[in-house]
Biotite code that builds the C-alpha atoms (Angstrom):
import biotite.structure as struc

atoms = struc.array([
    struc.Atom([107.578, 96.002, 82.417], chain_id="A", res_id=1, res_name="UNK", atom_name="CA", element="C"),
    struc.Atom([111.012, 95.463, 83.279], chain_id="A", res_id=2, res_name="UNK", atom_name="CA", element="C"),
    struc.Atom([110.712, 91.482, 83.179], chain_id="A", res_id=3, res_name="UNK", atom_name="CA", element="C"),
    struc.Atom([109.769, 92.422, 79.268], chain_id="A", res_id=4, res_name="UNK", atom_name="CA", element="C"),
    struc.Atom([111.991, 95.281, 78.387], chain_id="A", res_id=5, res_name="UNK", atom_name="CA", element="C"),
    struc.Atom([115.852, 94.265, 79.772], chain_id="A", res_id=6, res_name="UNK", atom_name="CA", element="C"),
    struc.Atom([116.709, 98.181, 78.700], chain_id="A", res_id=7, res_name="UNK", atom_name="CA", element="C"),
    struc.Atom([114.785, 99.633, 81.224], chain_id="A", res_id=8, res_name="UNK", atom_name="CA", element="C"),
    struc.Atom([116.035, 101.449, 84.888], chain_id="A", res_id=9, res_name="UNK", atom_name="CA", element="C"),
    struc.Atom([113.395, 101.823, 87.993], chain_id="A", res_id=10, res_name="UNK", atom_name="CA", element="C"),
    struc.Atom([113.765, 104.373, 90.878], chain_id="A", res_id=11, res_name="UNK", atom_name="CA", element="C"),
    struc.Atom([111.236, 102.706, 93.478], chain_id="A", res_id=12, res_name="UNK", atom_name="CA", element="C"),
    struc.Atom([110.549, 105.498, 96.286], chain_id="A", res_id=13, res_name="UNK", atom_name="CA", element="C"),
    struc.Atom([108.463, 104.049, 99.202], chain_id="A", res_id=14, res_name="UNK", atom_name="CA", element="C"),
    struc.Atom([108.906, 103.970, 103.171], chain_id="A", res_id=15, res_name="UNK", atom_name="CA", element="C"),
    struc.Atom([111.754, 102.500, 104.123], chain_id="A", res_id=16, res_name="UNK", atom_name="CA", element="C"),
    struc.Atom([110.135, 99.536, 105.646], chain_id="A", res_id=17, res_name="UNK", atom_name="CA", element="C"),
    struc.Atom([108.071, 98.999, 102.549], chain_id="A", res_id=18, res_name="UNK", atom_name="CA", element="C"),
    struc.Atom([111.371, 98.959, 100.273], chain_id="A", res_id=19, res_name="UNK", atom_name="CA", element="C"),
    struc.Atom([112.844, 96.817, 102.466], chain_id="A", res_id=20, res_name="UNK", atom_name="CA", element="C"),
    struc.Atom([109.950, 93.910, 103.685], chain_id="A", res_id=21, res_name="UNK", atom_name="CA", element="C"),
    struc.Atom([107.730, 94.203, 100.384], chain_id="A", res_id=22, res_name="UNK", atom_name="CA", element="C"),
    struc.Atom([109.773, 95.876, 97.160], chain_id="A", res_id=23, res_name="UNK", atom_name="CA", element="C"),
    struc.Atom([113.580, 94.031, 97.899], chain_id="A", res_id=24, res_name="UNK", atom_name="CA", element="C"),
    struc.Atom([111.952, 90.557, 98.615], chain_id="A", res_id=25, res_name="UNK", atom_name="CA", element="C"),
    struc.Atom([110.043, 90.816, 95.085], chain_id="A", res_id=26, res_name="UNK", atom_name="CA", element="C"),
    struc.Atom([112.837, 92.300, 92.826], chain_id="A", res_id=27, res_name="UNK", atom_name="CA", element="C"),
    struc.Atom([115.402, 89.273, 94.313], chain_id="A", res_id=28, res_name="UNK", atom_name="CA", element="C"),
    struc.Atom([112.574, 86.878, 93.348], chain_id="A", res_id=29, res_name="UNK", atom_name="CA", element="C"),
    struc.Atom([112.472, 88.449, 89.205], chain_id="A", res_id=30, res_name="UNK", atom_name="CA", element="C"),
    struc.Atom([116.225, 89.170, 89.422], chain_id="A", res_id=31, res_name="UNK", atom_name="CA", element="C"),
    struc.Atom([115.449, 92.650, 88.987], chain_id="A", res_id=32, res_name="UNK", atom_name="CA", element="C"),
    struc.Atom([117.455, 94.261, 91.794], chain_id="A", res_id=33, res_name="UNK", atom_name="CA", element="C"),
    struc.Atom([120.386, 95.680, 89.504], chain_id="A", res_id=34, res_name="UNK", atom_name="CA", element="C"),
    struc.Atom([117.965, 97.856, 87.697], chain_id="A", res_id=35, res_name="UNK", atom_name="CA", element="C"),
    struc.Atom([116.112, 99.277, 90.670], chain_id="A", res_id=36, res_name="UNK", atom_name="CA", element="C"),
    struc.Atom([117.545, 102.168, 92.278], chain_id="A", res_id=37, res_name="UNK", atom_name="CA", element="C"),
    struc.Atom([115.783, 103.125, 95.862], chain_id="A", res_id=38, res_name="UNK", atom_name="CA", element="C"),
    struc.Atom([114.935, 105.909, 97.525], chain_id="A", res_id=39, res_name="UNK", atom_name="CA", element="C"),
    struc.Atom([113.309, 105.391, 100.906], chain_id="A", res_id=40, res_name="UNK", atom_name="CA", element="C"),
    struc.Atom([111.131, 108.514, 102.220], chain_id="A", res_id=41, res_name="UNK", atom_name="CA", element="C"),
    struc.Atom([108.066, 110.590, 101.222], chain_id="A", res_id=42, res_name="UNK", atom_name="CA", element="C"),
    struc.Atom([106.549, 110.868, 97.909], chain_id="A", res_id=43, res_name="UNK", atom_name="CA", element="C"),
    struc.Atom([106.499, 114.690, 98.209], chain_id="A", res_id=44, res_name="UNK", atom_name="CA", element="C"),
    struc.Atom([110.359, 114.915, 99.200], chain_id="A", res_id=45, res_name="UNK", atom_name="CA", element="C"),
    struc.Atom([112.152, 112.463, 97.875], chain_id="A", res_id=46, res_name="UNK", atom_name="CA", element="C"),
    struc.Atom([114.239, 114.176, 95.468], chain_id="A", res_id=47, res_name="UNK", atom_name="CA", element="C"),
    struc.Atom([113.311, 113.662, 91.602], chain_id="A", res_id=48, res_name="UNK", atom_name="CA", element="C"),
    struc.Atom([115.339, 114.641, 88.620], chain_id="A", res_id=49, res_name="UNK", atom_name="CA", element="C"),
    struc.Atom([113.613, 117.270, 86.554], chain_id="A", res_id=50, res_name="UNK", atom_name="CA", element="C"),
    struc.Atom([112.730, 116.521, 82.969], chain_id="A", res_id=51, res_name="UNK", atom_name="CA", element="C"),
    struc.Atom([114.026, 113.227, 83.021], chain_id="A", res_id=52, res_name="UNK", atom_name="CA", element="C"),
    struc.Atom([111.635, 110.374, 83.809], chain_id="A", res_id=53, res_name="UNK", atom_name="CA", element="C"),
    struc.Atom([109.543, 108.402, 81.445], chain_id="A", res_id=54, res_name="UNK", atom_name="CA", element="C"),
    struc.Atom([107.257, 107.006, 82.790], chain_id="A", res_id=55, res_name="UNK", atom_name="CA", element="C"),
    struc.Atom([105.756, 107.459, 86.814], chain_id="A", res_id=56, res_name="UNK", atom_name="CA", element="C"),
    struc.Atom([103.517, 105.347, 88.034], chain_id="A", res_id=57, res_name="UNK", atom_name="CA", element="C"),
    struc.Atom([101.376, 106.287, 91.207], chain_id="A", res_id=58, res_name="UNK", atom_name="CA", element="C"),
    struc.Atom([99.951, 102.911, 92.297], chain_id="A", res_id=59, res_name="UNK", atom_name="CA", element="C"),
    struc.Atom([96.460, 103.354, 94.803], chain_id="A", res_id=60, res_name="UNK", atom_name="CA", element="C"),
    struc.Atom([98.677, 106.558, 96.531], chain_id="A", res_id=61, res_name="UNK", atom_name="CA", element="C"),
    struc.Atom([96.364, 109.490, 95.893], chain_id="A", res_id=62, res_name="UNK", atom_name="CA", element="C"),
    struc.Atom([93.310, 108.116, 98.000], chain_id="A", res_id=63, res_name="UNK", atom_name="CA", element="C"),
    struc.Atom([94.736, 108.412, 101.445], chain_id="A", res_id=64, res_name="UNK", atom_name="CA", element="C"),
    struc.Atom([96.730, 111.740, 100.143], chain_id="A", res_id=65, res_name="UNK", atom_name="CA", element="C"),
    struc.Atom([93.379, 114.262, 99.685], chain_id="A", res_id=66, res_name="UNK", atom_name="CA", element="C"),
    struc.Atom([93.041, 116.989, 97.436], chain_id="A", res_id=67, res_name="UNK", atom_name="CA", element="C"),
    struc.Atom([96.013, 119.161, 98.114], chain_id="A", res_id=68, res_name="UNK", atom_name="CA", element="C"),
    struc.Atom([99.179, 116.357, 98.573], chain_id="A", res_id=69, res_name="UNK", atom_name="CA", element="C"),
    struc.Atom([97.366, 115.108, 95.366], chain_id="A", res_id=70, res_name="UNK", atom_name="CA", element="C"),
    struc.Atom([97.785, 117.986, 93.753], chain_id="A", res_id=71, res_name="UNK", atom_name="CA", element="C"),
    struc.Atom([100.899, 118.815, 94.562], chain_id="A", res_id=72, res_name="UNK", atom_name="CA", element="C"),
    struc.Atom([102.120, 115.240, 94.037], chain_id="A", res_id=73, res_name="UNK", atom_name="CA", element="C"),
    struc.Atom([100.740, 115.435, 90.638], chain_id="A", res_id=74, res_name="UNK", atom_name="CA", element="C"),
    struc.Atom([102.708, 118.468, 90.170], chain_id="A", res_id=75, res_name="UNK", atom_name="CA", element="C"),
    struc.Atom([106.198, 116.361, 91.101], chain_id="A", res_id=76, res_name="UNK", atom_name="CA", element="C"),
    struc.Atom([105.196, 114.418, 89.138], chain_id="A", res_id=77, res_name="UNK", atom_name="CA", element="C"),
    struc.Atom([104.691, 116.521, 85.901], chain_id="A", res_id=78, res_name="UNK", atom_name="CA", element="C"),
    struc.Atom([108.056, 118.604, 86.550], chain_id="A", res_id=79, res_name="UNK", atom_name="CA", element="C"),
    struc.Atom([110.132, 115.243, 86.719], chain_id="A", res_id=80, res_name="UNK", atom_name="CA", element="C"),
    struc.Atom([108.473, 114.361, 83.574], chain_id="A", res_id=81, res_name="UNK", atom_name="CA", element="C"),
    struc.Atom([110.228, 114.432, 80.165], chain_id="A", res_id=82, res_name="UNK", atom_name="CA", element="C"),
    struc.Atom([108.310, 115.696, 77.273], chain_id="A", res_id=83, res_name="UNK", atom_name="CA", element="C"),
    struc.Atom([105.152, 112.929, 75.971], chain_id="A", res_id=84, res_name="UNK", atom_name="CA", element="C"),
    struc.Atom([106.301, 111.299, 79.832], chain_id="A", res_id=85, res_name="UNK", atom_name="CA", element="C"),
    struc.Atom([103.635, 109.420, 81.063], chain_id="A", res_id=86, res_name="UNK", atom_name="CA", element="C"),
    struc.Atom([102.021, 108.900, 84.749], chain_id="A", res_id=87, res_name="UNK", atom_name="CA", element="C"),
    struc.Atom([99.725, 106.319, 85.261], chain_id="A", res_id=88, res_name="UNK", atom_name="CA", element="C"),
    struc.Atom([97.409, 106.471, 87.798], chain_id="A", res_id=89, res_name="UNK", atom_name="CA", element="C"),
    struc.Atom([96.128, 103.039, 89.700], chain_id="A", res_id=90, res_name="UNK", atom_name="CA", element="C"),
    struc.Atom([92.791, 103.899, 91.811], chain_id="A", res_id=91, res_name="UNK", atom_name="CA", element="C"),
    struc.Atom([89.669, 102.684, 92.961], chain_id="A", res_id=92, res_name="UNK", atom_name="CA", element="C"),
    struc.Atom([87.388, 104.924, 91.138], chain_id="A", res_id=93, res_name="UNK", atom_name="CA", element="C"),
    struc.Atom([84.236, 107.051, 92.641], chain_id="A", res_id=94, res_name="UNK", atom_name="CA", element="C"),
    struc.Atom([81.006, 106.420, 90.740], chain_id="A", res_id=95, res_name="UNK", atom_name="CA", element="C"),
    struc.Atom([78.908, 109.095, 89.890], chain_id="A", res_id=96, res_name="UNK", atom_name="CA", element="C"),
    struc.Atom([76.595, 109.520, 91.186], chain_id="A", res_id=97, res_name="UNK", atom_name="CA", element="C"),
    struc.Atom([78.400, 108.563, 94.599], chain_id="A", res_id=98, res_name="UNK", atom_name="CA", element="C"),
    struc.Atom([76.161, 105.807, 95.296], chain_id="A", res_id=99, res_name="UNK", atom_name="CA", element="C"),
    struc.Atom([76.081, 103.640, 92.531], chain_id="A", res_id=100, res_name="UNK", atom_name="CA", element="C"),
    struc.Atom([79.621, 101.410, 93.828], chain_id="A", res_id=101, res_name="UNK", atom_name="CA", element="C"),
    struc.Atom([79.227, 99.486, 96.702], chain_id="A", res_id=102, res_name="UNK", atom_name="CA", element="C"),
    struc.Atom([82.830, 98.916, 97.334], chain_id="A", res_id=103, res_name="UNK", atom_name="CA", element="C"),
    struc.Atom([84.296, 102.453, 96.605], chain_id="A", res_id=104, res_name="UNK", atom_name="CA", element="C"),
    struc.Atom([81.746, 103.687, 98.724], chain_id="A", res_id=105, res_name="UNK", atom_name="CA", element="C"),
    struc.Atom([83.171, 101.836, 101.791], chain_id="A", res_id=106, res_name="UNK", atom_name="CA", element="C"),
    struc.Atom([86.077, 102.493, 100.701], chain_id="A", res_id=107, res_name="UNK", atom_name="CA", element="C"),
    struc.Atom([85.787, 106.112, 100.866], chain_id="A", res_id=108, res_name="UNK", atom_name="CA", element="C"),
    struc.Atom([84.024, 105.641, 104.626], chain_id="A", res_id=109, res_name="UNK", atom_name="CA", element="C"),
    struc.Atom([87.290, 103.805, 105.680], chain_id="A", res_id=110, res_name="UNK", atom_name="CA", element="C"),
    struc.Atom([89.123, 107.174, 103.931], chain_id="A", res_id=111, res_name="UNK", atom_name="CA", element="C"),
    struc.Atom([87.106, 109.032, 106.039], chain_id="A", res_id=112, res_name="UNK", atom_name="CA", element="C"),
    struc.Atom([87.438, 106.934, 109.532], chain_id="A", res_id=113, res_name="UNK", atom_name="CA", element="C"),
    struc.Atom([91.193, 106.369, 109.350], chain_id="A", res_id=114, res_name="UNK", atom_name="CA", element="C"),
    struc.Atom([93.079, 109.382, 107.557], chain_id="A", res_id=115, res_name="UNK", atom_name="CA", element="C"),
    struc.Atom([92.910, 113.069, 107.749], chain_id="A", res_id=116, res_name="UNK", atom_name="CA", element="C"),
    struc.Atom([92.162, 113.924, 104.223], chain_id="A", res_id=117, res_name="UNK", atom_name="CA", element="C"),
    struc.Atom([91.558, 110.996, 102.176], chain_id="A", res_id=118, res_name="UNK", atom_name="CA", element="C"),
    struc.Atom([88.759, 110.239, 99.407], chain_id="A", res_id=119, res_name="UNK", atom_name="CA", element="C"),
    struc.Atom([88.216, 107.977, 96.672], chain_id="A", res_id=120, res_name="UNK", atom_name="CA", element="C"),
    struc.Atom([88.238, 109.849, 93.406], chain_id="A", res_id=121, res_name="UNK", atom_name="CA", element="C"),
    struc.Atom([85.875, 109.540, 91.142], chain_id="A", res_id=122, res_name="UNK", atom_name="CA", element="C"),
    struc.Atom([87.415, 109.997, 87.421], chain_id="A", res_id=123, res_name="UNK", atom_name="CA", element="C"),
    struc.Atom([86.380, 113.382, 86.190], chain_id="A", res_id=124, res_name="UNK", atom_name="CA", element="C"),
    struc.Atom([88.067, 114.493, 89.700], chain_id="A", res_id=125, res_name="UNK", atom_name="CA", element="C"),
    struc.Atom([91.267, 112.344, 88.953], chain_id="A", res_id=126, res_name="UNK", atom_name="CA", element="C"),
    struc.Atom([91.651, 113.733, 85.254], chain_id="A", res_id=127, res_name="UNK", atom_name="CA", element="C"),
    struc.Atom([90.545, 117.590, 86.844], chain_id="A", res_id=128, res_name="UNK", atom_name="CA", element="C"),
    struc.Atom([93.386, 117.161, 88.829], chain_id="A", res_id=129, res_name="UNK", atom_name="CA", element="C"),
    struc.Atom([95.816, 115.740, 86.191], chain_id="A", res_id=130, res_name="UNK", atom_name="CA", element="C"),
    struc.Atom([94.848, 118.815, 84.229], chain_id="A", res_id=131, res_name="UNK", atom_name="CA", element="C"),
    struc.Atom([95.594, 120.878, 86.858], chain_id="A", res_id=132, res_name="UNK", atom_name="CA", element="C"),
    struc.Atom([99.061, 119.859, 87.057], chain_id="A", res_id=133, res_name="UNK", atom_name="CA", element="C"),
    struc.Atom([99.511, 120.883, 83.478], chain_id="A", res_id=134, res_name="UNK", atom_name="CA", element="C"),
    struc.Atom([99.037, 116.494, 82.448], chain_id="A", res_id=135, res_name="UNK", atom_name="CA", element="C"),
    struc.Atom([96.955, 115.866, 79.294], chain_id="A", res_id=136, res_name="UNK", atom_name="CA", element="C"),
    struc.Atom([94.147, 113.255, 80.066], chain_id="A", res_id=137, res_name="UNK", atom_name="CA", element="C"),
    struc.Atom([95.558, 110.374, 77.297], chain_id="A", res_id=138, res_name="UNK", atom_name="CA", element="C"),
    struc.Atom([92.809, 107.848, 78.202], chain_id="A", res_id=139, res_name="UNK", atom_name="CA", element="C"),
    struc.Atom([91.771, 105.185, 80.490], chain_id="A", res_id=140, res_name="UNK", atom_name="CA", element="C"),
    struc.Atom([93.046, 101.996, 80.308], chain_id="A", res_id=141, res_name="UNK", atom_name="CA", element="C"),
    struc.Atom([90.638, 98.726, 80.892], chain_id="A", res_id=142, res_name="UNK", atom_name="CA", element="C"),
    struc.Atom([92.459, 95.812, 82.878], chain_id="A", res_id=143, res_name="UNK", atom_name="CA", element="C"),
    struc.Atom([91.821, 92.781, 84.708], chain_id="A", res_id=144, res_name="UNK", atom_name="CA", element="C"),
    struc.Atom([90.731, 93.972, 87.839], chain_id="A", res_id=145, res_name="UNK", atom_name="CA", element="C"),
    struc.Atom([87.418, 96.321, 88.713], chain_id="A", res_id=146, res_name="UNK", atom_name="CA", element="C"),
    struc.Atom([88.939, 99.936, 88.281], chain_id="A", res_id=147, res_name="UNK", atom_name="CA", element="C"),
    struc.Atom([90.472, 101.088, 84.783], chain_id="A", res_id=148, res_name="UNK", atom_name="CA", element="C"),
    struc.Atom([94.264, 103.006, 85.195], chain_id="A", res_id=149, res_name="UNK", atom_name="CA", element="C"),
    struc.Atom([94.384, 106.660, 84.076], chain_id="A", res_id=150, res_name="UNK", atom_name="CA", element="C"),
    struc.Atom([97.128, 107.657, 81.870], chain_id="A", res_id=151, res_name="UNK", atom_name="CA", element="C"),
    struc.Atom([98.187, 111.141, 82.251], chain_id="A", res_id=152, res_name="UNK", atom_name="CA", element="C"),
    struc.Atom([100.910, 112.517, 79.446], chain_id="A", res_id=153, res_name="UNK", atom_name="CA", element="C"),
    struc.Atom([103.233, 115.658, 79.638], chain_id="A", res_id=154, res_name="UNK", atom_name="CA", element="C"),
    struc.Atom([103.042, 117.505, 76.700], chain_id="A", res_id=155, res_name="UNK", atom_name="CA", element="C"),
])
């Protein structure tokens, strides 16, 4: 978005090591490391201005966060929201039934074998919990790979 839109300011919050070995590399590639501001830590501590952002997007984060750090990440993320903000939400998305997705079903087994709380999602459970964070389900958003985005909007 920013290669298209030369207005436009990023905060990118991520482990340090990820900032610095994955995120740093990239933006010096585009020339986009003037408009990126960092902030190395957590997700859920990282301090956010309130009312302020437009847009936050949560890229494949909530799987290996569970129920409750999803929740309350959502909830970040809807107080640092300005009014008609938008989060998107990038996932690999639970079938339902379960068993109808071959690959988000081993995906959810490695959720299982490797974190403490971690799922996959499937949508009705990813826009239950943007609801519960006060978001408005906006729609779902088809692109190129297997799994559509969810857009979540403050009101």
């Amino acid at each position: 978005m920013l290669l298209q839109y030369p207005e436009l300011q990023a905060v990118a919050v991520a482990r340090p090591r990820v900032l610095d070995q994955v995120t740093r590399p990239t933006l010096e590639r585009y020339h986009l490391l003037d408009r990126y501001q960092f902030r190395p830590g957590s997700y859920y501590e990282v301090p956010l201005e309130t009312d302020f952002y437009s847009l936050i997007y949560l890229g494949h984060l909530l799987h290996s966060a569970g129920w409750e750090l999803s929740r309350r990440l959502l909830l970040r993320c809807r107080e640092a929201l300005c009014s008609g903000g938008q989060v998107v939400v990038a996932e690999m998305v639970g079938s339902e039934p379960r068993g109808l997705d071959y690959e988000s079903n081993l995906f959810d087994l490695n959720m299982l074998m490797f974190t403490e709380s971690g799922l996959v999602f499937t949508a009705r459970e990813l826009e239950d919990l943007g609801r519960e964070a006060g978001l408005v389900v906006e729609r779902w958003v088809k692109g190129p790979g297997q799994y559509p985005v969810l857009v979540l909007r403050a009101p």
